[in-house]
N, C-alpha and C positions, 0 to 999 in steps of 0.2 A: 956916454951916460946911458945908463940902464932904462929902458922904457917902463913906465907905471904900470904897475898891471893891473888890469879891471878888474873892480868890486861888485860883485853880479849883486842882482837883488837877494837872491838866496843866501848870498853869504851875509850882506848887512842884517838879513834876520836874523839868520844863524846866531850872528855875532850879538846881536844886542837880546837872546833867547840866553845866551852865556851869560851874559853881564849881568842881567833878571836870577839866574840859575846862582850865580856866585854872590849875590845880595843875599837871598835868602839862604844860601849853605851860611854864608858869614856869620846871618843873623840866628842861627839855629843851636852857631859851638860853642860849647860849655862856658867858656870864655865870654861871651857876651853881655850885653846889659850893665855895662860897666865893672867888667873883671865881675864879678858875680857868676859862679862858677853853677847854673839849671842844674845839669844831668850828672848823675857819677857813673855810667857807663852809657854807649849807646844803647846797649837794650831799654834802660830808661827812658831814654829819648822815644824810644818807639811803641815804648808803653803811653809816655804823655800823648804822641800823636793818635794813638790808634783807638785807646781806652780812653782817657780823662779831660783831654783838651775840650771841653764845652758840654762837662756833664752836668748833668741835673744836681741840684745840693738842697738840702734840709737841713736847716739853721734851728740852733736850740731858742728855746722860749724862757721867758723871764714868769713867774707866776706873783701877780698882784695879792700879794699874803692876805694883806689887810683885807681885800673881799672876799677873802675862804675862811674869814677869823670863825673858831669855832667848828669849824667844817673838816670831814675827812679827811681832804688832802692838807690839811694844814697840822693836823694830828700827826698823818703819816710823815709829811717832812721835818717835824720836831723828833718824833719817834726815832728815826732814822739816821739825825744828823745831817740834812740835806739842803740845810740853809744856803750855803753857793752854789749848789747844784738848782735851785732853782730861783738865785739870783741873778739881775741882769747879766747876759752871758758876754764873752769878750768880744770884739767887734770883730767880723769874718772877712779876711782878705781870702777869697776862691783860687787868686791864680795861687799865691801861696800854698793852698791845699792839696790843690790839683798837681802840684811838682812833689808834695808830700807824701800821697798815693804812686805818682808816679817812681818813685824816688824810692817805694819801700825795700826797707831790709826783709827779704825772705827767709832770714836765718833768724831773728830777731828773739825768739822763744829756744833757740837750739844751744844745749849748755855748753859744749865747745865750741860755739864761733867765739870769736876774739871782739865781735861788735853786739854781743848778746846785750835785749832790749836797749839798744841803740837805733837809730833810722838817720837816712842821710838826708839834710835837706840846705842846699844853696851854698853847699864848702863845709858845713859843719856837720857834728856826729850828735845828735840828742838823746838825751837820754827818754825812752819812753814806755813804760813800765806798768803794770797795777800799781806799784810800791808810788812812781811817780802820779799815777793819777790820782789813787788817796791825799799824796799831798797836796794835789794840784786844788783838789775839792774841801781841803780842811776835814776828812773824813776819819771818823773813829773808827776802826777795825775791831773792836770788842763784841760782843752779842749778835755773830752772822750766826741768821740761819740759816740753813743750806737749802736749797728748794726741794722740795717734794719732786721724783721723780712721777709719782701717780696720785688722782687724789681722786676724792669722790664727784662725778664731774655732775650728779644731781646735787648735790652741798653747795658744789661752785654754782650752779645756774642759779639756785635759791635766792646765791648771797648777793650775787651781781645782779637780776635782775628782780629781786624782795618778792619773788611770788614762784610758784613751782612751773616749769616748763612745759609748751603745749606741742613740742615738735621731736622728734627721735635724735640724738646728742649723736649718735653717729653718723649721719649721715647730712647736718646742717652745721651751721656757720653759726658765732654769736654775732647780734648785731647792735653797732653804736647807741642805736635811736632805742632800742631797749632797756638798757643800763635804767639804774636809778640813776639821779639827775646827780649825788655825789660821786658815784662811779666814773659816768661821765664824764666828770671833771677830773678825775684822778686819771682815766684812760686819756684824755688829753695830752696828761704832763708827761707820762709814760711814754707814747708815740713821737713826744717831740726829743724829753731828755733822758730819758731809759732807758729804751729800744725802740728809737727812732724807726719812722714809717710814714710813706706817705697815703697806705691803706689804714683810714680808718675805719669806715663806714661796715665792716665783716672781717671778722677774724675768729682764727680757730683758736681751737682748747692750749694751744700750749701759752699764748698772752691770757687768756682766760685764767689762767692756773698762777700764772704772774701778778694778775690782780687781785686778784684771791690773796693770795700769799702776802701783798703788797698793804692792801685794804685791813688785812687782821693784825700790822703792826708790826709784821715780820722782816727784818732787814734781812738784806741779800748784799753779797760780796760784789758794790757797785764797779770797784776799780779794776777789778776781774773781768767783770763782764764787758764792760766797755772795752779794756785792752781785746780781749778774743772778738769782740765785735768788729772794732777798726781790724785787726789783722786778719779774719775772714773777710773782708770787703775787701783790702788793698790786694790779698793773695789771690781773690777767685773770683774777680769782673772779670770778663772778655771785651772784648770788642761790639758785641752782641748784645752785652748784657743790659736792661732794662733797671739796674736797680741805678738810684742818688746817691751821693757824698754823705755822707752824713756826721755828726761832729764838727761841724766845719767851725765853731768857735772855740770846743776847745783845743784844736787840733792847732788853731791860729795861735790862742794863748801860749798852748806850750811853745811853738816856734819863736816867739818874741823873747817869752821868757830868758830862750836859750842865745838871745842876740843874733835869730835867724833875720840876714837883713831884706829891708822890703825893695822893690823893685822902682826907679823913679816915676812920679806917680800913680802912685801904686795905690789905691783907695778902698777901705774898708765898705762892704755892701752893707745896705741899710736893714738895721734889726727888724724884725717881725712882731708886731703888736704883739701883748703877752692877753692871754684867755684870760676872760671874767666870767662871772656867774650870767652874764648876757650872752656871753659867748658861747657858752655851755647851752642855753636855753634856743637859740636861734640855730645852732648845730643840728638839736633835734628836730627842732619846726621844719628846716630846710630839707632833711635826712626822711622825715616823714613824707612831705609834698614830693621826693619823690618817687617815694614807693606808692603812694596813693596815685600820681601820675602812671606808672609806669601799670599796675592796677588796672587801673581805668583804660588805656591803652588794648588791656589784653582782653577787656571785656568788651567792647565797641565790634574787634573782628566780628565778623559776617560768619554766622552758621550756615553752611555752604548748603547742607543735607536739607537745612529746613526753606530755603528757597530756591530750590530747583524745581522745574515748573514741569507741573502735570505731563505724561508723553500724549500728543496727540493721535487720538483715534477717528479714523480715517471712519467717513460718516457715507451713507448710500445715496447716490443723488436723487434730489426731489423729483415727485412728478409733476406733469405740468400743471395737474389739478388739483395741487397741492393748498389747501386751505390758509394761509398764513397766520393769520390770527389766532386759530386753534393751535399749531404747531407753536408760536410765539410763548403760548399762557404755557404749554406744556416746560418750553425751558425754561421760563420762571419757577414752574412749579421745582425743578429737577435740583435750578440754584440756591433758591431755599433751601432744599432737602442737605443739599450740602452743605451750607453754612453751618445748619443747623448740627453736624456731624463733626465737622472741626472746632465746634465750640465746644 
């Protein structure tokens, strides 16, 4: 009979280092999650790890009509056709998303691939298009205007902020807390479902130029834009990169639509208050107190020049019959003379 051979401690680590090792390979191949097929290639897989697994996301906003009745943005979304676009949006599954970025079709816009405006997500091919986002939004295609490549950016400052500009347009930012209080609110709905951002508070002329164009009633080719928005984000994050998901409910909807299935227990993230004319108003309040802090802040530093203290001049030693009380009146006399100087 063969003697047992010893199991050192290095090797039971080893051994159970493998076992940890081959769980998590298990749990990683396409296969998994109950035949629910993640990745359609490795590189996928190494996009989801590297780029998207636990990225930031910006959820679209519902806008409460009824309290913009009358109001600018409530003009501009009849105008436009925008009623779903700025009704409650579909409810956001992230990990869903996040395989949907990871997942993206690179060829997606390219007229011979064979999966043009298609993208892969969990075994299936969807369709995802401009053509599908219009319909996804109930949007009319008729009366786009195309945007201004240049415009007059003293016009635009006028109109967004109802008064003429006190600062040089080249070389400053527009700011939130300046807007009219209906701008505002338009520049809200715009950052969440237009061209999502989680910079509001400064922004340059090219959103500038967007609410402009937006504010005077002008439609623009939403389902265009959106499609080239998600496919510059899916295409050009790194690993590095500092931007959010953005879209994450319609991104959701269309995945469902297409009977992309969900993961078990898989749960919808909770929607995001939709902005009121409160919200607009307390935005600004907020967006002020900090400029005024940060203000104040700059003004408290110490003017270094103005309290730097006289050089000491080196004085001849008394003598011993040095009168003190006369000498005493004298530097009185001397300290006056100089108060009176720096006043």
């Amino acid at each position: 009979m063969a003697p047992k051979r010893k199991v050192t401690t290095l090797e039971k680590g080893k051994g159970k280092v493998n076992e940890g090792s081959n769980r998590r390979r298990r749990a990683e191949e396409p296969t998994s999650d109950g035949g629910i097929h993640r990745f359609l290639t490795p590189a996928a897989q190494e996009s989801y790890v590297d780029k998207w697994r636990g990225k930031n996301y910006h959820q679209e906003r519902m806008v409460q009509r009824a309290d913009f009745h009358g109001h600018l943005l409530e003009h501009m979304i009849q105008q436009c056709g925008w009623s779903k676009v700025a009704a409650a949006p579909h409810p956001a599954y992230i990990t869903l998303v996040r395989k949907f970025f990871a997942n993206f079709n690179k060829d997606i816009d390219t007229p011979e691939s064979s999966h043009r405006h298609k993208t892969w997500v969990r075994g299936k091919w969807i369709r995802f298009s401009p053509v599908m986002i219009d319909r996804y939004y109930e949007l009319n295609c008729s009366g786009i205007d195309p945007m201004p490549t240049e415009e007059d950016m003293q016009s635009v400052t006028r109109f967004l902020y109802g008064r003429e500009n006190a600062w040089p347009l080249a070389t400053s930012h527009f700011k939130h807390d300046e807007l009219t209080q209906e701008i505002r609110a338009l520049h809200i709905f715009v950052c969440t479902n237009i061209n999502p951002t989680t910079q509001r508070t400064r922004f340059i002329g090219e959103r500038a130029r967007l609410l402009y164009h937006l504010a005077r009633g002008r439609k623009m080719d939403l389902g265009t834009h959106i499609f080239d928005f998600v496919r510059d984000l899916a295409t050009s994050v790194d690993s590095n990169s500092q931007r959010s998901i953005m879209f994450p409910c319609l991104i959701s909807g269309f995945c469902l639509e297409a009977s992309v299935p969900l993961l078990p227990f898989e749960e919808a993230d909770t929607p995001k208050v939709p902005p009121t004319h409160k919200t607009v108003d307390n935005s600004k309040a907020r967006m002020r107190a900090q400029d005024i802090r940060a203000r104040r802040a700059l003004a408290v530093q110490p003017d270094e020049a103005a309290h730097d203290p006289a050089p000491l001049v080196p004085q001849p030693a008394l003598a011993t019959d040095t009168n003190f009380g006369i000498q005493f009146t004298q530097i009185q006399v001397a300290l006056t003379e100089i108060g009176t100087v720096r006043e």
